[in-house]
Structure formats: structure tokens, C-alpha cells
Backbone as CSV, one residue per row, in Angstrom:
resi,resn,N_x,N_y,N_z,CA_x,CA_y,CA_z,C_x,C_y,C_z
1,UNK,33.960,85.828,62.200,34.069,84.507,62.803,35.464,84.329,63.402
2,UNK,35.713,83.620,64.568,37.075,82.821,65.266,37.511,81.889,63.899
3,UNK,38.902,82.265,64.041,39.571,81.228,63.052,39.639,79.701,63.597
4,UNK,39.543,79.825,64.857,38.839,78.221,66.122,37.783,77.614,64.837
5,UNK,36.893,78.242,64.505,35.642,78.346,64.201,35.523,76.876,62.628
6,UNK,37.350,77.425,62.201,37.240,77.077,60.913,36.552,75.491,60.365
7,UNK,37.475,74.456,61.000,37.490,73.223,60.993,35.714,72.776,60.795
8,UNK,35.058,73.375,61.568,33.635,72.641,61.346,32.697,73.372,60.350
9,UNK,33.355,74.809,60.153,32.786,75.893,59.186,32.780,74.935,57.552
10,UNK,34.130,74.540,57.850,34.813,73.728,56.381,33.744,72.414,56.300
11,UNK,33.536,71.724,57.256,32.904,70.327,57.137,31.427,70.810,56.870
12,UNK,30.960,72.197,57.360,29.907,72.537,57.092,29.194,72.587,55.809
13,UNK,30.165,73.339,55.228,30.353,73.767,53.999,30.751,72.657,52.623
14,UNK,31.220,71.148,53.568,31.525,70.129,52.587,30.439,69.751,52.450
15,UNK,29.274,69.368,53.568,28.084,68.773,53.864,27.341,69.041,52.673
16,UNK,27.294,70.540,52.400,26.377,71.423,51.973,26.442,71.062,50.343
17,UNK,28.110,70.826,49.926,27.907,70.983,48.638,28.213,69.689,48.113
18,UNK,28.429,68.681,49.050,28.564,67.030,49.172,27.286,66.197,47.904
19,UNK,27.520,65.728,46.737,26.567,64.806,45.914,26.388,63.866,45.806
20,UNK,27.702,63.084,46.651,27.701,61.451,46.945,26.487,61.076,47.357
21,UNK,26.342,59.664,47.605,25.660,58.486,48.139,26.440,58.110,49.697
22,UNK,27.823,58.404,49.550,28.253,58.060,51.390,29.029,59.260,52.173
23,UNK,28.430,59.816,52.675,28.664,60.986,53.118,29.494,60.772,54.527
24,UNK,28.916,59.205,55.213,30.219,59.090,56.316,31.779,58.965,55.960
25,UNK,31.142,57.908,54.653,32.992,57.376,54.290,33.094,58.402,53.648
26,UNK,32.795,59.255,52.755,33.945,60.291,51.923,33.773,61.891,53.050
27,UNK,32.786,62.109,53.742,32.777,63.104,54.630,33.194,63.416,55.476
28,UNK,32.352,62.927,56.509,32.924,62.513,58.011,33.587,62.156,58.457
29,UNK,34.078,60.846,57.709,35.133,59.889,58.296,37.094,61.015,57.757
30,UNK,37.030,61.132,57.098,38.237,61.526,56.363,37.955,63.581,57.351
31,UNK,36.781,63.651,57.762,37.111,64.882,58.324,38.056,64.521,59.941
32,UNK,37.073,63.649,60.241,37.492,62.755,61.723,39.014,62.929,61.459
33,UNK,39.453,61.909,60.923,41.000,62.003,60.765,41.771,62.925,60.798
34,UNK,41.721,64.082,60.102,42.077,65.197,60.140,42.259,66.063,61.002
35,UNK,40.899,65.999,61.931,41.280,67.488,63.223,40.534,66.972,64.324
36,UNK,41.810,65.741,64.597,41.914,65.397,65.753,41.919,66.206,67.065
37,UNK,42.575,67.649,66.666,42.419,69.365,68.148,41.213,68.791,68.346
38,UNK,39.853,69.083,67.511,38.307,69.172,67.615,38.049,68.656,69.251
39,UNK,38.491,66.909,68.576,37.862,65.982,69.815,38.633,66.453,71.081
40,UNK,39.932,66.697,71.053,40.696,67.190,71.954,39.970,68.475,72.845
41,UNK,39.680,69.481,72.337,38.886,70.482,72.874,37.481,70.121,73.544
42,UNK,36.758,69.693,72.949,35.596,68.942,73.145,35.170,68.017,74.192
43,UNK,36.336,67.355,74.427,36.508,66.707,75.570,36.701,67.360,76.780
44,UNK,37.623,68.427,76.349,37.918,69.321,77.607,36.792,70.334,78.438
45,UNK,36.124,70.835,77.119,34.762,71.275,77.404,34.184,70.370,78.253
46,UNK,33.774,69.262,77.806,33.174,68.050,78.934,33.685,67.903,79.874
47,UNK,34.505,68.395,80.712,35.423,67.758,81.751,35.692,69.348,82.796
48,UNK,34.896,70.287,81.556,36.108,71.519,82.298,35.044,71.782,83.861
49,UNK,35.480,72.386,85.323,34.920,72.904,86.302,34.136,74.120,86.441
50,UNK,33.755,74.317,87.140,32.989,75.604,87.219,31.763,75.863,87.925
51,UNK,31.522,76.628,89.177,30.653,77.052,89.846,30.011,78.424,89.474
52,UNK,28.537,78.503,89.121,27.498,77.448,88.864,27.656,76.482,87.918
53,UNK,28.822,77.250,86.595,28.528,76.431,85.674,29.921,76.858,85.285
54,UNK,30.335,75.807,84.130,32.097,76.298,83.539,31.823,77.740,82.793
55,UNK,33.150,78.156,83.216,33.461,79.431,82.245,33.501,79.267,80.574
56,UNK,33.202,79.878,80.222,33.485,79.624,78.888,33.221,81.065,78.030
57,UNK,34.620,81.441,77.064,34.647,82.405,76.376,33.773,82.630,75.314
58,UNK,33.403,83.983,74.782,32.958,83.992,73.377,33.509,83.111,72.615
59,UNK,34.628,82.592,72.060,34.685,81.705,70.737,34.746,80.371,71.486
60,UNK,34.786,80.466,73.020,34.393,78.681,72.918,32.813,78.608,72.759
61,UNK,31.706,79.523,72.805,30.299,79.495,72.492,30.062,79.477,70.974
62,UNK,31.125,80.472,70.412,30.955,80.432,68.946,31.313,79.372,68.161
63,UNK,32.824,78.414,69.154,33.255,77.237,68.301,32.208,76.102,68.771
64,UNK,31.360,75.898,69.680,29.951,75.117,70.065,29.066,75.559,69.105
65,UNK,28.390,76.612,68.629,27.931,76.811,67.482,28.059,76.618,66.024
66,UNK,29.147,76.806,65.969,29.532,76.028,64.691,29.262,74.387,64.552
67,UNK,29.688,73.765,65.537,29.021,72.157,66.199,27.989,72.425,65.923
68,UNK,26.970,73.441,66.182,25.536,72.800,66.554,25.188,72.837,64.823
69,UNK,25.847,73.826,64.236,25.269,73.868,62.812,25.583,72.617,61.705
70,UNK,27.010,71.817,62.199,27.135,71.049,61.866,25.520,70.349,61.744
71,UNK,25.821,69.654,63.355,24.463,69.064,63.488,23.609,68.792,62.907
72,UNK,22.715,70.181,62.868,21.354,70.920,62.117,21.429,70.239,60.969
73,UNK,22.626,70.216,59.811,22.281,69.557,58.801,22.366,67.826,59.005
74,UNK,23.025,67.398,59.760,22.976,65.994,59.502,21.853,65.472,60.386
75,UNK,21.220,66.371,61.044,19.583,65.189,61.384,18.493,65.699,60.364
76,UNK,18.660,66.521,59.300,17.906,67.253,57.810,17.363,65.498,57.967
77,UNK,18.012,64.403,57.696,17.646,63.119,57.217,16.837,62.681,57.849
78,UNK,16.734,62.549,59.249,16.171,62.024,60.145,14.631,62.189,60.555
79,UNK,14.229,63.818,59.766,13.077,64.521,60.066,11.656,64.019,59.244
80,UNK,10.962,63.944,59.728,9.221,63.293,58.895,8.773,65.077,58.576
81,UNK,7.830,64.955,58.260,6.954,66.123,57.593,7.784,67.030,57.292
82,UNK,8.520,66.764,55.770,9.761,67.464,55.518,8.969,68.396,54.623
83,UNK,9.654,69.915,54.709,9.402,70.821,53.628,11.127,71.384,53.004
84,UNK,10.283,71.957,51.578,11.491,72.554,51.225,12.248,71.737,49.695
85,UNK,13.547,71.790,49.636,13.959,70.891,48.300,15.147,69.999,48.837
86,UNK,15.554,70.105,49.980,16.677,69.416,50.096,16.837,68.837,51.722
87,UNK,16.451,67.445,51.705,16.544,66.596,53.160,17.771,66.485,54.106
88,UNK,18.859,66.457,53.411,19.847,65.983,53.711,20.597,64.995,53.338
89,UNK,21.417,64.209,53.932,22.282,63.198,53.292,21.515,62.105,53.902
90,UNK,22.187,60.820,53.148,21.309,59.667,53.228,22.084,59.202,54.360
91,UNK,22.188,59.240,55.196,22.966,59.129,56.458,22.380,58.237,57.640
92,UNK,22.664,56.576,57.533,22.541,56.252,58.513,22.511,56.416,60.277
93,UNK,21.189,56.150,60.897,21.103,56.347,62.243,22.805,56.478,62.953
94,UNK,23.211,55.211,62.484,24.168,54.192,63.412,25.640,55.251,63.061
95,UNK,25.360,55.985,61.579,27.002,56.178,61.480,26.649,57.953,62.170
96,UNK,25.311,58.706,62.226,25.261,59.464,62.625,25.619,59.504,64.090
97,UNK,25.390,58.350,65.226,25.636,58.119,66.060,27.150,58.332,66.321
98,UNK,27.825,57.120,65.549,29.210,57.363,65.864,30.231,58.551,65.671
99,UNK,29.807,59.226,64.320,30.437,60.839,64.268,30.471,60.982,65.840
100,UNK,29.327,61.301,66.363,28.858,62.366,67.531,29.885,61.858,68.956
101,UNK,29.976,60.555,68.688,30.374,59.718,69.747,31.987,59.814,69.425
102,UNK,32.188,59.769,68.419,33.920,59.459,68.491,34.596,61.601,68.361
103,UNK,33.141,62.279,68.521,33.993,63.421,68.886,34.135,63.924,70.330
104,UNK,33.264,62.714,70.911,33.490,63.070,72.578,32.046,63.181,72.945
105,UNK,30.918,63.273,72.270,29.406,63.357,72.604,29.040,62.153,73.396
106,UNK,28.214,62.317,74.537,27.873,60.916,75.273,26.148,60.735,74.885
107,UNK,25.242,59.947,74.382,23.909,59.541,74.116,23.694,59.304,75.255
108,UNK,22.477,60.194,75.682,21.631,59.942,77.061,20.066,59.576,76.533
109,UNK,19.605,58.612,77.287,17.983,58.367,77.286,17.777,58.829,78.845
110,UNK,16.532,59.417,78.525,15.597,60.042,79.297,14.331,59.275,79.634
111,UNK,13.991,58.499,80.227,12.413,57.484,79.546,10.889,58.022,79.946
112,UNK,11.227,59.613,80.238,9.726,60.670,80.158,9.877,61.671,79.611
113,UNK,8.833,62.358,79.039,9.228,63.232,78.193,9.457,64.893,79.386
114,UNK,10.648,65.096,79.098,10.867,66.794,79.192,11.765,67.294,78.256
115,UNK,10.900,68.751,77.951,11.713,69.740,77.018,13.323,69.572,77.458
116,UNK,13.613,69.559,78.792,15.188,69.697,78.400,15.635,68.718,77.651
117,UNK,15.614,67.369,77.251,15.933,66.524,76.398,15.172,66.124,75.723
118,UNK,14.144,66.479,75.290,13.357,66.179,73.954,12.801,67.509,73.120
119,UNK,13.321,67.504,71.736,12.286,68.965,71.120,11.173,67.666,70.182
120,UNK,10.298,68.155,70.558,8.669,67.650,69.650,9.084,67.656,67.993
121,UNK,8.761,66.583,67.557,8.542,66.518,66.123,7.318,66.523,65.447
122,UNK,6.728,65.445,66.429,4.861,65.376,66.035,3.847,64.815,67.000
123,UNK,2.769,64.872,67.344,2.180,65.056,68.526,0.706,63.889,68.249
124,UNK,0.569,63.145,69.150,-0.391,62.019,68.467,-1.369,62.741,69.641
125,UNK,-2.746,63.418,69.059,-3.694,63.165,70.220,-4.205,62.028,71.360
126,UNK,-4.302,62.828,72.144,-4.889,61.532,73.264,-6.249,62.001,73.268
127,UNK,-7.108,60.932,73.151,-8.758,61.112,73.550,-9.543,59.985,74.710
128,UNK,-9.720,60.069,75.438,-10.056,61.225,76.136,-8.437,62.169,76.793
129,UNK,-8.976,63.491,76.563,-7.587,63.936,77.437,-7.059,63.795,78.438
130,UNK,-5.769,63.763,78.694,-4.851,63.093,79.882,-4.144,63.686,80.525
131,UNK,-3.633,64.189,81.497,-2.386,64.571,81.985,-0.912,64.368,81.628
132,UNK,-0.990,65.073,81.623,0.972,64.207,80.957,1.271,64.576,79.402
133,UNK,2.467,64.404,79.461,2.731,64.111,77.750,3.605,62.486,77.864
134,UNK,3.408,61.796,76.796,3.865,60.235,76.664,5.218,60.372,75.825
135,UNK,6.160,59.912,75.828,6.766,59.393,74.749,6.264,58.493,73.670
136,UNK,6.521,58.540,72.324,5.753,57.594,71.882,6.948,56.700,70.602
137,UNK,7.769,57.785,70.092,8.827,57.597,69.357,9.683,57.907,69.205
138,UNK,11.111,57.971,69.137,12.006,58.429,69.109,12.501,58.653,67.707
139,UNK,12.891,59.962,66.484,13.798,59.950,65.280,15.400,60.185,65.165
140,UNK,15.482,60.680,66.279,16.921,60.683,66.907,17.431,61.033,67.827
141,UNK,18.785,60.310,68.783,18.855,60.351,69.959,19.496,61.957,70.580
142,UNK,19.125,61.950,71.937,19.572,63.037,72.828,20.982,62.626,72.662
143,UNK,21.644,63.782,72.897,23.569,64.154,72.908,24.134,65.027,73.886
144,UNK,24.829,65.034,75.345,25.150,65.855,75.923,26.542,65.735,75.659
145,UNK,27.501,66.888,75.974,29.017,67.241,76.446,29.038,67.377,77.750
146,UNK,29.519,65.741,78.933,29.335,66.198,80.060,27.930,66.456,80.798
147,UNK,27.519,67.656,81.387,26.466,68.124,82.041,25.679,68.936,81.198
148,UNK,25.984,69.301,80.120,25.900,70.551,78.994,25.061,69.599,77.794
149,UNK,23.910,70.062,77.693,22.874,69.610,76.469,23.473,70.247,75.145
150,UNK,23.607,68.963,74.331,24.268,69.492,73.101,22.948,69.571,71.904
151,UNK,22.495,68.248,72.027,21.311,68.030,71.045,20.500,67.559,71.502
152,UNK,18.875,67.703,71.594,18.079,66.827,71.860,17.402,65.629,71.706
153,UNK,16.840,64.983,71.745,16.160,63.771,71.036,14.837,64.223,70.192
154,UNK,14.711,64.428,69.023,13.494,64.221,68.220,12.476,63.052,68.427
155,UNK,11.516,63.910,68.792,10.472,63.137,69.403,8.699,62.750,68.660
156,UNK,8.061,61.888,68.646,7.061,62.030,68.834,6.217,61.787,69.872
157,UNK,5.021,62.056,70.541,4.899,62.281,71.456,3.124,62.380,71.876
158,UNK,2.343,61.565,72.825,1.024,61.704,72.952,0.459,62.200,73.935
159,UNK,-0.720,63.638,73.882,-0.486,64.278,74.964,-1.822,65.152,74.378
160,UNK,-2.744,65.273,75.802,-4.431,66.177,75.442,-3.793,67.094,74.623
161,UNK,-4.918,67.844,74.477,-5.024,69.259,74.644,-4.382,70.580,75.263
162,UNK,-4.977,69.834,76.483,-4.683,70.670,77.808,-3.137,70.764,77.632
163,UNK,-2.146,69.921,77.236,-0.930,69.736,77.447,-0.166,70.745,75.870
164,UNK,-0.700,70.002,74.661,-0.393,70.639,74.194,-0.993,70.504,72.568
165,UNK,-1.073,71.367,71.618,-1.851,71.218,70.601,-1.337,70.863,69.316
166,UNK,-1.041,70.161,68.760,-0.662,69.585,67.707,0.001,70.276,66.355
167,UNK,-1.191,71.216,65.968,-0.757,72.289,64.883,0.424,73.184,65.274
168,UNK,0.122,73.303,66.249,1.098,74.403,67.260,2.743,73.648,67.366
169,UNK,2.500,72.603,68.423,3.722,71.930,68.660,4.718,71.555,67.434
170,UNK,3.772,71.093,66.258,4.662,70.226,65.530,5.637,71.771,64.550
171,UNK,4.449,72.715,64.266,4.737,74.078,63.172,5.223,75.493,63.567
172,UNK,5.552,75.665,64.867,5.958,76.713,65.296,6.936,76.924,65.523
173,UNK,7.920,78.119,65.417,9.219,78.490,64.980,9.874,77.961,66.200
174,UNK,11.100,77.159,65.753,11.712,76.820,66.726,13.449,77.944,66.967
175,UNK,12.973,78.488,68.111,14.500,78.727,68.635,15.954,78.390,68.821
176,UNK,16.574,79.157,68.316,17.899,78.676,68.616,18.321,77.042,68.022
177,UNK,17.844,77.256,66.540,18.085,76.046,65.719,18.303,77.030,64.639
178,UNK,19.373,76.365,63.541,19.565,77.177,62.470,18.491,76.361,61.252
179,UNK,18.062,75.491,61.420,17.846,74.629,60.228,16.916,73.557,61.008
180,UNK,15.578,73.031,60.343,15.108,71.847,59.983,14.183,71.871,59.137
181,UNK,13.812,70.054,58.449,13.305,70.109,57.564,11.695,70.069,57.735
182,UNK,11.446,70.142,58.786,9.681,70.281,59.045,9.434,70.760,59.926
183,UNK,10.192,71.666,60.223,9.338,73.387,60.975,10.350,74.613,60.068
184,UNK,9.604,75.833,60.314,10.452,77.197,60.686,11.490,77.115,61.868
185,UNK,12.880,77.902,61.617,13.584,77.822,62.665,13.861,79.515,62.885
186,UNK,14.637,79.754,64.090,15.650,81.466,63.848,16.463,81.092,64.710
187,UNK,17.822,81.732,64.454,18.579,82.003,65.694,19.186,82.956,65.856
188,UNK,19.946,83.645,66.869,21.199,84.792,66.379,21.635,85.249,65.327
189,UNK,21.712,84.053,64.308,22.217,84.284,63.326,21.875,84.916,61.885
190,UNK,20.399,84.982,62.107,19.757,85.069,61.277,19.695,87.065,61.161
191,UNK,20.079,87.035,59.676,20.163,88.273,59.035,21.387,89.394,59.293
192,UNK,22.513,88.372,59.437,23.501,88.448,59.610,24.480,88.420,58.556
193,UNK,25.766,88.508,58.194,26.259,88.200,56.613,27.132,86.792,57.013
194,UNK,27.763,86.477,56.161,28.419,84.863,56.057,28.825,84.882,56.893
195,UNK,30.331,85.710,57.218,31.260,85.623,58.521,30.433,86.091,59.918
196,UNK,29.678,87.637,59.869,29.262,87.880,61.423,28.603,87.037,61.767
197,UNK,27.891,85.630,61.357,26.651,84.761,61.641,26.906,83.773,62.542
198,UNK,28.328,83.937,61.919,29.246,82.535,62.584,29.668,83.548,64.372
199,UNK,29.418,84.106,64.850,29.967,84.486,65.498,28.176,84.883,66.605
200,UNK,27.652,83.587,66.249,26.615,83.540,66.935,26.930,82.344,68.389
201,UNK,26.511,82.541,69.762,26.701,81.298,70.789,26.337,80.428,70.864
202,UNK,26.522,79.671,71.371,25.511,78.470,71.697,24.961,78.605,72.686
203,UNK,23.377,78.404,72.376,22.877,77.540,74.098,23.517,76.935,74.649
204,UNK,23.346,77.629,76.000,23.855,76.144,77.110,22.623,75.889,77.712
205,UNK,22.353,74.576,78.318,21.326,74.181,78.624,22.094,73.011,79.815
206,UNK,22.674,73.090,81.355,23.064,72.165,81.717,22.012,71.491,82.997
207,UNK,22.459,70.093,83.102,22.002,69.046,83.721,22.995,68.897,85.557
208,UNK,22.259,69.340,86.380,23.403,68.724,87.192,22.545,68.180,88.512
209,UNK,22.873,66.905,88.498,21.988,66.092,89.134,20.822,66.020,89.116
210,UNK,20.001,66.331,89.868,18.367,66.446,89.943,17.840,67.783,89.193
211,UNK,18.305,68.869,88.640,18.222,69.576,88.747,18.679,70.073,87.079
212,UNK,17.726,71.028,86.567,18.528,71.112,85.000,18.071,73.016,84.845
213,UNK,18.940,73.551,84.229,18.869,75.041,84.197,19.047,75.566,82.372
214,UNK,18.332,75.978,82.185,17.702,76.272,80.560,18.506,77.589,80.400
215,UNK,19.066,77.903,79.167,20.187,79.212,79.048,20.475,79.437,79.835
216,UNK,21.441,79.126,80.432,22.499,79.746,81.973,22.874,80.976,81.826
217,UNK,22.945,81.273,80.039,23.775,82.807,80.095,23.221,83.946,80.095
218,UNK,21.565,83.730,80.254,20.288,84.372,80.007,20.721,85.402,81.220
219,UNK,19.718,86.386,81.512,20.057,87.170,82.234,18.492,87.424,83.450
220,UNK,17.717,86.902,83.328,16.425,86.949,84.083,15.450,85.595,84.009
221,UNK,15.191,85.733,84.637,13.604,84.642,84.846,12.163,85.070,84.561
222,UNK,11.838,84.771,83.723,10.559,85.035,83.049,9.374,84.995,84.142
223,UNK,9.521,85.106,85.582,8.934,85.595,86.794,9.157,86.654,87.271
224,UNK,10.153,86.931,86.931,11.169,88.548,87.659,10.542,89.804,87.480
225,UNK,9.884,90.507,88.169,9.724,92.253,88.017,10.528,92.563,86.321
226,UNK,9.528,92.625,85.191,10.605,92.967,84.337,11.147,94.845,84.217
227,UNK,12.118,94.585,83.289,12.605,96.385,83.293,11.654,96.891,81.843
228,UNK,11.326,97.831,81.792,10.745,98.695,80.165,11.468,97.672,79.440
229,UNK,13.192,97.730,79.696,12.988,97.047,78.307,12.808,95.599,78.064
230,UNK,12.553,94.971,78.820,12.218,93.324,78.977,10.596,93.276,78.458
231,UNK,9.757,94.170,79.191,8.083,94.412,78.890,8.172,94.287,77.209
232,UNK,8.971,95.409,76.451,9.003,95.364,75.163,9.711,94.012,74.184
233,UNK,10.556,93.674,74.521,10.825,92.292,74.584,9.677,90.723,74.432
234,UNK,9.153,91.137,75.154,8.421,89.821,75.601,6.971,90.122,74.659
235,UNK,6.794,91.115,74.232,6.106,90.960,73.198,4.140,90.627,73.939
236,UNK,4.200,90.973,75.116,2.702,90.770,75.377,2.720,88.721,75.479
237,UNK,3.578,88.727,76.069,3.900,87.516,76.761,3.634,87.299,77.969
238,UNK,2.675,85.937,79.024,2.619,86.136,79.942,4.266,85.317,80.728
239,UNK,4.610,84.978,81.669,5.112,84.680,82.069,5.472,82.921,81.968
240,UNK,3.856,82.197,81.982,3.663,81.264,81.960,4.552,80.662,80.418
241,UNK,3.973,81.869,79.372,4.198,81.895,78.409,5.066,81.756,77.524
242,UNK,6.639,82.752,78.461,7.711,82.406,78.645,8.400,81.697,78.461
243,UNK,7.973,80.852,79.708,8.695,79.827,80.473,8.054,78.280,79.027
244,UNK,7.209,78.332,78.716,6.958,77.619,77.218,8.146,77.565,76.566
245,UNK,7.912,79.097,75.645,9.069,79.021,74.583,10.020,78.590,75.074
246,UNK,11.026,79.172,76.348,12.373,78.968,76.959,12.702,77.571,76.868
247,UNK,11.679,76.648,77.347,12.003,75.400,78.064,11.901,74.788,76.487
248,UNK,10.865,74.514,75.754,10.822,74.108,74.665,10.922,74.401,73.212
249,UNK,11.461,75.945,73.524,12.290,76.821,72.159,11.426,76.707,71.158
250,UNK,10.180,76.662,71.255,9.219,76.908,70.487,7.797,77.077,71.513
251,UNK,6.637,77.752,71.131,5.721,77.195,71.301,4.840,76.033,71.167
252,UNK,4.233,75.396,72.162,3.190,74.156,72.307,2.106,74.383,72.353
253,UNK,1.660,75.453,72.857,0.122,75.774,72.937,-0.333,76.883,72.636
254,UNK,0.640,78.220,73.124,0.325,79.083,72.881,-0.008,79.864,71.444
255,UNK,-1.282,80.408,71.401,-1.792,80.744,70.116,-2.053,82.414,69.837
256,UNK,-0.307,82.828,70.140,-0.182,84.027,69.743,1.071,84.150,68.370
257,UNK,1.166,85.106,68.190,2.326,84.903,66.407,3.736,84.558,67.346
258,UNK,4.299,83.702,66.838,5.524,83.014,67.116,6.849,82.845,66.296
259,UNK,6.687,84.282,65.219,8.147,84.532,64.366,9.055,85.566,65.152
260,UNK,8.578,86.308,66.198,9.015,87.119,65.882,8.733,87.956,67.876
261,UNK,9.792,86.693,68.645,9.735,86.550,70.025,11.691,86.795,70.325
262,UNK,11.698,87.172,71.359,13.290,87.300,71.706,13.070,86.828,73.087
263,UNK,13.223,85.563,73.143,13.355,84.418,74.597,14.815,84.343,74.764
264,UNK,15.681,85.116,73.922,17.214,84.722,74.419,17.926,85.690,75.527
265,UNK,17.267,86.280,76.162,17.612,86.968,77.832,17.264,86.157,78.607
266,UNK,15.810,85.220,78.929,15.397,84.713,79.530,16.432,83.175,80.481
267,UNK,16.211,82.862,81.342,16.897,81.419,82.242,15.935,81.014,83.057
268,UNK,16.307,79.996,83.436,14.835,79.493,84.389,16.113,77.832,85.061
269,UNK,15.815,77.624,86.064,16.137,76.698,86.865,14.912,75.902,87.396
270,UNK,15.098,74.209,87.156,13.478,73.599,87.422,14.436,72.222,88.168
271,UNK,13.790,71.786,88.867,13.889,70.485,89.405,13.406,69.612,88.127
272,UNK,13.861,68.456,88.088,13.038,67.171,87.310,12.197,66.542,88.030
């Protein structure tokens, strides 16, 4: 791991072994104070230039990862159809909000549903089937840095068949998440030891104007002539198929095995 890395590794690690009842005031808040650099960097990230997209080194992806793992545990609370032994902290909406906000995170609403700012939590059938997918609820809000998708909005969501299937959407391994409490997750990191794990990237996922581009750092488009070794990769994936997992880091419909996919080469550029 980047010694960059440390500061949120530590808060990670307080989260984890934290037994209180107020996890903002004895956690968060007293971390806030402390490493004031964080917001400083963070900000800069938000602000920094770059054609197509900002530069950014291995440990500024690895010190964004460490962020995202933060994260991962503090929406544990927020999640319905929880499995497992341990939810998270009892952590108000409002103070989860402000962490995110007083480290430089801006809350965006979206008011239709797309994968780039919403991952599915649970899926209400529509009968007769419909076109579209609906918004229907929100468990917690979308978070960008800037143009750069940090977190999504947890969603529920009403939508045929045709769109997408319920068992599927709500239970299938989600990508490039280290942690939640009501699905399977994997990421980079996984089967890695303590320190090399941390030295996993972050998604980037940026927004720029009309226009939003899913892993920028990916290396192909799940349309592209693939090479031997992309064919082996994709696992008897169609294209369409792809472009599923990529956009919504899990499967929605597709009803092939979904532990054990490598969508992290893949990029795709879509209009909204």
C-alpha cells in the first residue's frame, strides 16, 4: 500500500473495530479534524484538468480506493435485505451526508434511472410489462468528485421483465465494490493479502456534459474485434452482455454464472 493510503486505511480500520452507539461524534467527526491534507487533496482531484479525462497516478487511484472502502462500510446501514452478522453503524442519513460533503463530495440527483448514477438494490415488478425502468426509492444518495462518479445512489426501482429480472438484479455479484450487506461483491482486491489489496484502483466513471464514459482506464469496448485474449476473458459473453455488467457492475438479466467475470478491461462511452 501508498503510505498516501494511510489516513483512511486508519479510519477504516476504526470503523471496523468501533462498539459505540455514535460513530459520527467519536469517529468521523474527530477523524475530520485531524487530516485536514484529505479534504485538501480531494478537492484538488475535483478541480484537477485533463483531456479526455485528468491524469491521475497509481496512488492517486489507490488513495480513491481506500475512499471508496471507507464508503462500502458506512452505507453497510443503509442496505434492506441484509445478510451476514454485521450491518454497520447506526449512522444517520443526514450525518452520513455531511462526512461526504465536508470532504469535498458534491450530492447529485438524477430524476431517471441510469446505471451511471444508480446501482439497484431491489426491483418492484411492473405488470403488465413496460418499457423503461422507474425510480421508485431512493436508500442513499449519489456522490460525485467534480465530473468523476464517486458513489452511486442505492436504488429501488420498477421495471418488466424485458428490462430486468428481479432475482438477478437485486443477487448478483456486484463489481468493483468491496462490501455490501445484501448482495455478493468482488473487486481487485480480492485474494490479495492486507497490504497488496490496498493497492487496488478505483473506478473512474466520469460525467461530462451530455455525455458519461464508464471505466475510462479500461482498455476496449465490449463491441471491438476482440484479441484471444479478451475472447477468454469474457467468458462466453455476448457483447450486449458486456455492456450490462460494465454499465451496471453487476448483472440485471443475464442468466449466465456471475462470480467469476473480468469486466475490468472493458470502457464504453454513451450519450444520456
Amino acid at each position: 500500500m501508498y503510505d498516501s493510503q494511510q489516513p483512511f486505511r486508519e479510519l477504516h480500520q476504526s470503523l471496523l473495530e468501533y462498539e459505540g452507539t455514535r460513530v459520527s461524534d467519536e469517529v468521523l467527526g474527530p477523524w475530520l479534524a485531524r487530516n485536514g491534507a484529505e479534504r485538501v487533496w480531494l478537492r484538488e482531484l475535483a478541480t484537477r484538468p485533463g483531456k479526455p479525462w485528468p491524469a491521475m497516478s497509481s496512488e492517486d487511484l489507490c488513495r480513491l480506493y481506500a475512499v471508496s472502502r471507507v464508503n462500502d462500510v458506512l452505507l453497510l446501514h443503509f442496505q434492506p435485505l441484509r445478510r451476514g452478522d454485521w450491518h454497520g453503524h447506526d449512522l444517520q442519513l443526514a450525518e452520513y451526508i455531511s462526512f461526504l460533503e465536508t470532504l469535498g463530495f458534491v450530492r447529485v440527483e438524477h430524476g431517471s434511472f441510469h446505471p451511471f448514477f444508480h446501482e439497484i438494490v431491489s426491483v418492484l415488478a411492473s405488470e403488465p410489462p413496460v418499457n423503461g425502468v422507474a425510480l421508485v426509492e431512493s436508500w442513499w444518495p449519489c456522490f460525485m468528485l467534480g465530473e468523476l462518479m464517486f458513489s452511486r445512489a442505492g436504488v429501488t426501482v420498477r421495471a418488466g421483465a424485458r428490462e430486468l429480472v428481479p432475482a438477478i438484479a437485486e443477487n448478483s455479484t456486484l463489481y468493483w465494490a468491496h462490501r455490501r450487506s445484501n448482495r455478493p461483491t468482488t473487486d481487485l482486491a480480492v485474494g490479495w493479502g492486507s497490504n497488496s489489496a490496498w493497492r487496488t484502483g478505483f473506478r473512474r466513471d466520469y460525467r461530462r456534459g451530455d455525455t458519461v464514459c464508464f471505466n475510462v482506464d479500461g482498455r476496449r469496448a465490449p463491441h471491438s474485434p476482440p484479441t484471444p485474449e479478451d475472447a477468454s476473458g469474457q467468458g462466453g459473453l455476448t457483447p450486449e452482455e458486456q455492456v450490462e455488467l460494465l454499465t451496471h457492475r453487476c448483472f440485471v438479466r443475464t442468466r449466465k454464472a456471475d462470480d467469476d467475470r473480468w469486466p475490468y478491461d472493458d470502457t464504453l462511452t454513451l450519450s444520456l
